[in-house]
N, C-alpha and C positions, 0 to 999 in steps of 0.2 A: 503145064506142070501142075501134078494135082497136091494138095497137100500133105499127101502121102511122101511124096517126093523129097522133101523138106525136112525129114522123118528120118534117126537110123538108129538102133541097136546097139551102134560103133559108131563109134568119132569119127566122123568124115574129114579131118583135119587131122593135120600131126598133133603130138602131144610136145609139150614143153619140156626142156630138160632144164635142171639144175644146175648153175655153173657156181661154181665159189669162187670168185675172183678176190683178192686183197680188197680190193673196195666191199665188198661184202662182207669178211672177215671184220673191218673196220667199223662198217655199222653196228655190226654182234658186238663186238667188242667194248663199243660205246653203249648199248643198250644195257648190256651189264654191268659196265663201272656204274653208272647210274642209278640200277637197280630198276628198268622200266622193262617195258612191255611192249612188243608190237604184233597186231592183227598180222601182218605177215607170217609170225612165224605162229603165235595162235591160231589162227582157222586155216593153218596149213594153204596157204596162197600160192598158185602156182608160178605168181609173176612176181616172185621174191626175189630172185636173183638180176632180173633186169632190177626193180626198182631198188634195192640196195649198192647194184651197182651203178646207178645213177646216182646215190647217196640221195635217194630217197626214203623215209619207211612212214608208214600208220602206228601213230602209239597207240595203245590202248590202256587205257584208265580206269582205278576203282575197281583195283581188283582182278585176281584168277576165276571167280568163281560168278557164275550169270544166276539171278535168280526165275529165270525163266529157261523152259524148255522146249527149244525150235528144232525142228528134226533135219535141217541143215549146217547146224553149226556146231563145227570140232572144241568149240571153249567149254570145259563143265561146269554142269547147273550145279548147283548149293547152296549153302549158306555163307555169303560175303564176309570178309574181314572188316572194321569199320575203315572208311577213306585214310588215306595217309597224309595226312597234313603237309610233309614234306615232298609230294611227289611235283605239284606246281613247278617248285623252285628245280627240281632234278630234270623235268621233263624242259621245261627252258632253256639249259643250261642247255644239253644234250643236245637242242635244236640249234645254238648258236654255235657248237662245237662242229655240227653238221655241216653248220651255212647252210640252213634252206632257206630257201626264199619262198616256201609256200608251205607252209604246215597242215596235218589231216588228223585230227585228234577222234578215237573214238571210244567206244567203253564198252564194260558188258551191261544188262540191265539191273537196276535198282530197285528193284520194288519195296525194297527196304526202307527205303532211306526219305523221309517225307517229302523231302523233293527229286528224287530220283536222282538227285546226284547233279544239277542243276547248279549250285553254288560250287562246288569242285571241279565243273565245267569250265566257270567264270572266273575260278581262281588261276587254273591252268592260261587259259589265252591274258588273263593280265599280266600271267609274271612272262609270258612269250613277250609281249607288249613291253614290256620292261628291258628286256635283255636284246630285242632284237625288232627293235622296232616298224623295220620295213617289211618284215615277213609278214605275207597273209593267210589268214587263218581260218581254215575250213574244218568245221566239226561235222560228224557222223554221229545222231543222240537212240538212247530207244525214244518211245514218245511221251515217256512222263504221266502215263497215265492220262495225258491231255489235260494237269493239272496247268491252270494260268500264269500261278504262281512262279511254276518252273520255269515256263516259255519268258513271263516277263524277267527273269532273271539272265536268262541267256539272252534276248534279245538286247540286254541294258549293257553286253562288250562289243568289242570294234573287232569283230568277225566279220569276215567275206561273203564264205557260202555254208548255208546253210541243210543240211542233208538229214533225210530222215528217209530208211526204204521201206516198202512197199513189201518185195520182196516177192509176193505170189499172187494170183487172183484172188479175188471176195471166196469163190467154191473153196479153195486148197488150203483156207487159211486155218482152218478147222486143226489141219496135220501137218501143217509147214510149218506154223507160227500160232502156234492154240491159245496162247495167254497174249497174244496179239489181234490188232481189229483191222480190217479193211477201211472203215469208213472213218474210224478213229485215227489212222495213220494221217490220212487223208486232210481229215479236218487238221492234225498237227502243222500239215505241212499249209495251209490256207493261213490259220491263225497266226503263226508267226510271220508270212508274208504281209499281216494285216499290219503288225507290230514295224516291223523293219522293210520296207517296200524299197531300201536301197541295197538290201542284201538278194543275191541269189540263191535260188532254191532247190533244192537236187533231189532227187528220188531215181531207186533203179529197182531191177525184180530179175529173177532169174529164170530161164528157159530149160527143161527137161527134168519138169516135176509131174507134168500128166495136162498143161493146161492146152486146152485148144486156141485155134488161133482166132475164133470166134470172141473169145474173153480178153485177147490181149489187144485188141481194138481199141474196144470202149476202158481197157483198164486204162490204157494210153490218152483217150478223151475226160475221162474223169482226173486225171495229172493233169493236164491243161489246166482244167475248168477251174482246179485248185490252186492253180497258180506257182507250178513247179516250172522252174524257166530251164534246167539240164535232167536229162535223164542217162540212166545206162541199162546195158540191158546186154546179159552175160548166161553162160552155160554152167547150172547146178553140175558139180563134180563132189562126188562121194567123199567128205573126207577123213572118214571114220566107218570102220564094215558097221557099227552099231547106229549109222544115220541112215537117214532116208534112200533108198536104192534110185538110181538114173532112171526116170520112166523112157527116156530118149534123148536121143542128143540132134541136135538143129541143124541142117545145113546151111553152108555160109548166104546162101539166097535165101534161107528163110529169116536170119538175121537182118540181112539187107533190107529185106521187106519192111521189116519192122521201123529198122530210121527211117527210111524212106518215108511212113506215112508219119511219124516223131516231126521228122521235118518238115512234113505238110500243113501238121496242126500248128509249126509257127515255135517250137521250143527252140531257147535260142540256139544248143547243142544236142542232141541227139547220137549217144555212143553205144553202138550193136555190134557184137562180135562174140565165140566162144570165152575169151580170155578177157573181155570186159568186167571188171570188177567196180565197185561202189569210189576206191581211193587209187587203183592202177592208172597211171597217166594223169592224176587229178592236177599236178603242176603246171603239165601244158596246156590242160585243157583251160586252165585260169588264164596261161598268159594268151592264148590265144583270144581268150575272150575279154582280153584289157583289163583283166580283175587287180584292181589297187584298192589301196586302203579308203573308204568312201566317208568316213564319219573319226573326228579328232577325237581325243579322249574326251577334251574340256565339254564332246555334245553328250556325254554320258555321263550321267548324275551318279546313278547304283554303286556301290560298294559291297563288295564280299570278305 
């Protein structure tokens, strides 16, 4: 099979439908009495209907408005409003309203904000920590500029997994993520495994922006080297005609390939699939991998 093969024009695979079941209506509905937000229904997710009716969702924090501009993602770029002081306390509430047992918190980028939003991170998983104490807590950050500052502030809550994506190879990042760095990302995700070595570390990147399969090798060996213990690794779908156009879509064996060698290099989970997303299935994937709360308040000094 040549890697041509691997290659198609057209979705080799069915596409997802929509279902609205009560339990989904019940999430919306809860995300509004609250006044929050989730990347589900922001970047247009195509696995919103399973994971809402699972009474799962991703919040997303700090705003409608991203101050960067990536040519895959449906949230607009602009000028942010300042943080809402109040949203911690709503977004907690919401999650204990939920009962989840595993929270996925993410945001849009801050460049604004001197620490990119870093302490409104740490406000959010404390006041989760407050109301609902046995839920574990997996954040999705941009990279803070790779500011110290920011990392040790996130690093100083009783968070689980830690995720920052990748998102394309070092070539693409120019037009995928231009106000974004390949090696920068990279070291984010090292630095904070230096910080917290009992937390896990996630990174994922997406297939059918133009990258060869030559670059997604070594992209896959430099995540090792940096010390990212899960990865994922999902199919770019258009979610705006004003975003990036589908260079191709992957066959289910060219996905396969990919954990296959994920799982070679020793990651402790490896998830490859069209419909693999950064927060899709991130519940089970914690409990399969035994993810409990590893660190008591009393071992965290910081305050925010």
């Amino acid at each position: 099979m040549t890697s041509q093969d691997l290659l198609s024009n057209r979705a080799p695979w069915p596409r997802k439908k929509l279902e609205f079941s009560e339990a989904v209506h019940d999430i919306k509905r809860t995300l509004r009495e609250h006044k929050l937000r989730s990347v589900c229904e922001d970047a247009k997710c195509p696995n919103i209907s399973e994971c809402f009716g699972r009474r799962e969702a991703t919040f997303i924090i700090l705003g409608d408005k991203c101050t960067r501009r990536c040519g895959f993602c449906a949230i607009p770029a602009g000028k942010p409003q300042p943080p809402d002081s109040g949203e911690p306390l709503r977004l907690a509430q919401a999650a204990a309203r939920i009962g989840l047992n595993h929270i996925v918190i993410t945001s849009v980028a801050r460049d604004d904000l001197p620490d990119g939003g870093a302490r409104h991170f740490a406000q959010c998983i404390r006041a989760i920590r407050d109301l609902s104490p046995n839920t574990t807590v997996e954040i999705l950050t941009p990279d803070f500029k790779e500011n110290p500052e920011s990392l040790e502030i996130i690093a100083d809550t009783d968070l689980q997994i830690f995720n920052h994506n990748l998102e394309t190879t070092d070539r693409l990042h120019r037009v995928v993520r231009p106000q974004g760095a390949y090696d920068r990302s990279l070291r984010v995700l090292q630095a904070f495994k230096t910080r917290r070595p009992d937390v896990l570390t996630k990174s994922g990147f997406m297939l059918g922006l133009g990258e060869e399969d030559s670059e997604i090798f070594p992209m896959l060996d430099d995540m090792k080297a940096h010390r990212v213990d899960i990865v994922t690794i999902g199919q770019y779908l258009q979610p705006l005609a004003a975003k990036l156009d589908v260079n191709q879509y992957s066959s289910l064996d060219r996905f396969e390939m990919f954990r296959q060698y994920g799982e070679s290099l020793g990651f402790l989970l490896t998830l490859s699939g069209p419909y693999v997303r950064s927060s899709f299935g991130a519940a089970e994937a914690a409990r399969v991998l035994g993810v409990t709360r590893t660190v008591s308040p009393a071992q965290l000094t910081g305050s925010v």
